[in-house]
N, C-alpha and C positions, 0 to 999 in steps of 0.2 A: 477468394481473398478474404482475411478474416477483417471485422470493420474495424477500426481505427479507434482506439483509445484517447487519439487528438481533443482537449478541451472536455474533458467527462469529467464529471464531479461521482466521486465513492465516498461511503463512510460503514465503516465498522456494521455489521449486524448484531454484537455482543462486547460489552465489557472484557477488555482485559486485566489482566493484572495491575495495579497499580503504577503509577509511573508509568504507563503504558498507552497507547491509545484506544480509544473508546468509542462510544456511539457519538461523542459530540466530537470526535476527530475527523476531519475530512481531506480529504486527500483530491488537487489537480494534476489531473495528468497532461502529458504531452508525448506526441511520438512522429519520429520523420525518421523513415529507409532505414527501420529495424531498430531504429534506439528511441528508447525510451527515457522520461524522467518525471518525477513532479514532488509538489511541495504538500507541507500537511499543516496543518493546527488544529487547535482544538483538545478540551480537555488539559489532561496533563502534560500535554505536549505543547512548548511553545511557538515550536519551528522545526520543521523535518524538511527531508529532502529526500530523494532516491533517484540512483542513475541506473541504466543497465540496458538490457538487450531483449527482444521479443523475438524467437522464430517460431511464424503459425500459434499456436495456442498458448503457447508457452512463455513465460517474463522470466528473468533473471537477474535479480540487482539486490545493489548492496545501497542501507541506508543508513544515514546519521539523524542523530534528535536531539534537539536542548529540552532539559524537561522545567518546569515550574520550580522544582528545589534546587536550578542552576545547575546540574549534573549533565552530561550529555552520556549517549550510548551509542552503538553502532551494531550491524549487523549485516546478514546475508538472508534471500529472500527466493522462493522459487512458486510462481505464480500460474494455473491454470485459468485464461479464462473461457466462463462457458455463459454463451444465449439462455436468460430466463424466459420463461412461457411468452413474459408482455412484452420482450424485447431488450430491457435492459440487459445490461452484462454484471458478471460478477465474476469477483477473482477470489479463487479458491486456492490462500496461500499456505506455506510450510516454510518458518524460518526458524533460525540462529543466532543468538548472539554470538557476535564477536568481541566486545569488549567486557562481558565477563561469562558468567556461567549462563544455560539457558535455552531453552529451541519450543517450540509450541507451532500450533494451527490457527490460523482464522481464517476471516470470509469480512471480504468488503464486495457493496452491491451498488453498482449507478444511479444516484439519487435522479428520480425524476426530474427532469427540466421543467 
């Protein structure tokens, strides 16, 4: 059974793009019987959200953002996650924008407790 994403705190391992989220974005998660969701701030982002689905290793979800210049954006998001050596987790994602041009890689990793 893979462990639970319930209550974990991530954030970014690298800079994005501008208007984007960063090392000072952090992201809660929550998850109950394969769905997921959680909130973010930090950086240029005011306020995010994400909802979606988890089978086994795998996330699925689509997210919305208010950013600092009052702009919002939205997207889709397909997430691996994998056990680092100490334990934490980390999600090895691939997304898209959806409200404009756009798609890239990152990697957020569970801030120690």
């Amino acid at each position: 059974m893979p462990r639970s994403l319930d209550g974990l705190v991530f954030a970014p391992v690298a800079d994005q793009a501008p208007g984007q989220v960063g090392v000072r974005t952090r992201f809660t998660y929550h998850e109950e019987d394969g769905r997921i969701w959680a909130e973010y701030a930090g950086g240029d982002v005011v306020r995010g959200s994400l909802v979606g689905t988890r089978s086994g290793d795998r996330l699925d979800f689509r997210y919305v953002q208010l950013r600092l210049d009052g702009s919002t954006a939205s997207g889709h998001c397909a997430s691996t996650v994998v056990e680092l050596a100490d334990g934490r987790l980390r999600l090895e994602e691939s997304w898209t924008w959806e409200s404009r041009e756009g798609a890239g890689t990152s990697v957020v990793e569970q801030l120690p407790s």
